[in-house]
C-alpha positions in Angstrom: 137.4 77.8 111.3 135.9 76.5 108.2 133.0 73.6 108.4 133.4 70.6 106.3 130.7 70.0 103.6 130.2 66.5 102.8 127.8 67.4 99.9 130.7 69.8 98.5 131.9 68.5 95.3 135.3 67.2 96.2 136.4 65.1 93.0 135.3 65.2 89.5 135.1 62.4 86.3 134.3 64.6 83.3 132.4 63.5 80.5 135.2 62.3 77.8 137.1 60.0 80.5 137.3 57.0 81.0 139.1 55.3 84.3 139.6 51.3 85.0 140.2 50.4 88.6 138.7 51.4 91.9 139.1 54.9 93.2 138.4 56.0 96.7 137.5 59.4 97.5 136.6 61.5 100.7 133.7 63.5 100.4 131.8 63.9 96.9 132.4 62.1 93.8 130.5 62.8 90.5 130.7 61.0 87.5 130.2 61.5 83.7 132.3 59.3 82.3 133.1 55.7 81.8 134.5 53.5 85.5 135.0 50.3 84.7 135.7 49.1 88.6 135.0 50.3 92.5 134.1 53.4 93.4 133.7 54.8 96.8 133.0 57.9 98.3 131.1 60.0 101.2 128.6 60.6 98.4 128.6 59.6 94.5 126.9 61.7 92.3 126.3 59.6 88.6 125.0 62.1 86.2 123.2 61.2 82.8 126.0 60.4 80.7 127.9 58.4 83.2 128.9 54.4 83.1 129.3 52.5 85.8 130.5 48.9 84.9 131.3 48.0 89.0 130.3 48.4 92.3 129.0 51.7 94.1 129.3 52.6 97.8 129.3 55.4 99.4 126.6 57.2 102.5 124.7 58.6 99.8 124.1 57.3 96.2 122.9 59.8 93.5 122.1 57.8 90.0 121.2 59.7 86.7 123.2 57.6 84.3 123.8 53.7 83.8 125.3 51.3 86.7 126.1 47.7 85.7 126.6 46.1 89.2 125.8 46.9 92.7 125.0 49.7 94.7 125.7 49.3 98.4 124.5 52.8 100.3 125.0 53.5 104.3 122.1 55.5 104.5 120.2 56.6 101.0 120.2 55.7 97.2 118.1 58.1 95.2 117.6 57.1 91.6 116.6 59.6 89.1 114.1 59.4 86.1 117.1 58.5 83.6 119.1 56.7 86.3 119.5 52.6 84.7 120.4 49.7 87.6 121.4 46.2 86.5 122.2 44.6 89.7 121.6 44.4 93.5 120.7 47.5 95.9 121.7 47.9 99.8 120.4 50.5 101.3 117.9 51.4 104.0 116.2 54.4 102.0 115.3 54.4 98.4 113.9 56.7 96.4 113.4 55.8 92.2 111.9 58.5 90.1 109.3 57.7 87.8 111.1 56.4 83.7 114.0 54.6 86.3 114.6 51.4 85.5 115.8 49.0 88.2 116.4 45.4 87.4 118.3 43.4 90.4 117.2 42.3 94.2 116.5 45.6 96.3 117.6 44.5 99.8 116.4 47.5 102.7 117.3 46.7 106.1 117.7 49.8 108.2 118.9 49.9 112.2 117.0 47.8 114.4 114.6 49.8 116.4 114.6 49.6 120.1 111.4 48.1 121.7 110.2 50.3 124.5 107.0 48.8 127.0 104.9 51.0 127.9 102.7 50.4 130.7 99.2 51.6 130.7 97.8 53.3 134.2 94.4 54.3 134.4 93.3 57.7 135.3 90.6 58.4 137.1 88.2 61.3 136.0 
């Protein structure tokens, strides 16, 4: 009956929290507060104020705030004009906002594309 957003906000970190561990979630994940530890989700939304201090994977990474350690995306990591890396990104899209500041190894390997030969025939006029 109802379709499933993925982009729905599903699960919410407000800004005066603070969580140690690793947390999973199903669909959308922002964050304004402090993670010290893993998260994962569909997609993670990191707004201005928030701290990562861990790894971050998801389908689709969304940084505004601060992420000390990795980011590890299935298919894009967009990086906005406050948005602050220190560590590695894995992704096979990337978009970085102009003022971002990105300091790690930016690895970008998407699917391998299929060769197809194409034979040439000529044509006569």
């Amino acid at each position: 009956m109802f379709a499933k957003d993925p982009e729905k906000m599903e699960s919410f970190l407000g800004a005066n929290s603070s969580f140690k561990g690793e947390v999973k979630v199903k669909g959308t994940l922002r964050v304004d507060g402090l993670v010290e530890g893993r998260l994962e989700a569909e997609c993670v939304v990191l707004s201005e104020r928030a701290l990562v201090k861990g790894e971050v994977k998801g389908r689709k990474l969304i940084i505004g705030g601060t992420v000390e350690g990795n980011l590890c995306a299935h298919e894009i990591v967009e990086i906005k004009s406050k948005g602050r890396i220190l560590g590695d990104i894995h992704t096979p899209k990337l978009t970085v906002s102009e003022g971002a500041e990105c300091n790690g190894r930016i690895e970008m390997k998407g699917q391998e594309a299929e060769v197809i030969d194409l034979q040439l025939t000529e044509q006569k006029a």
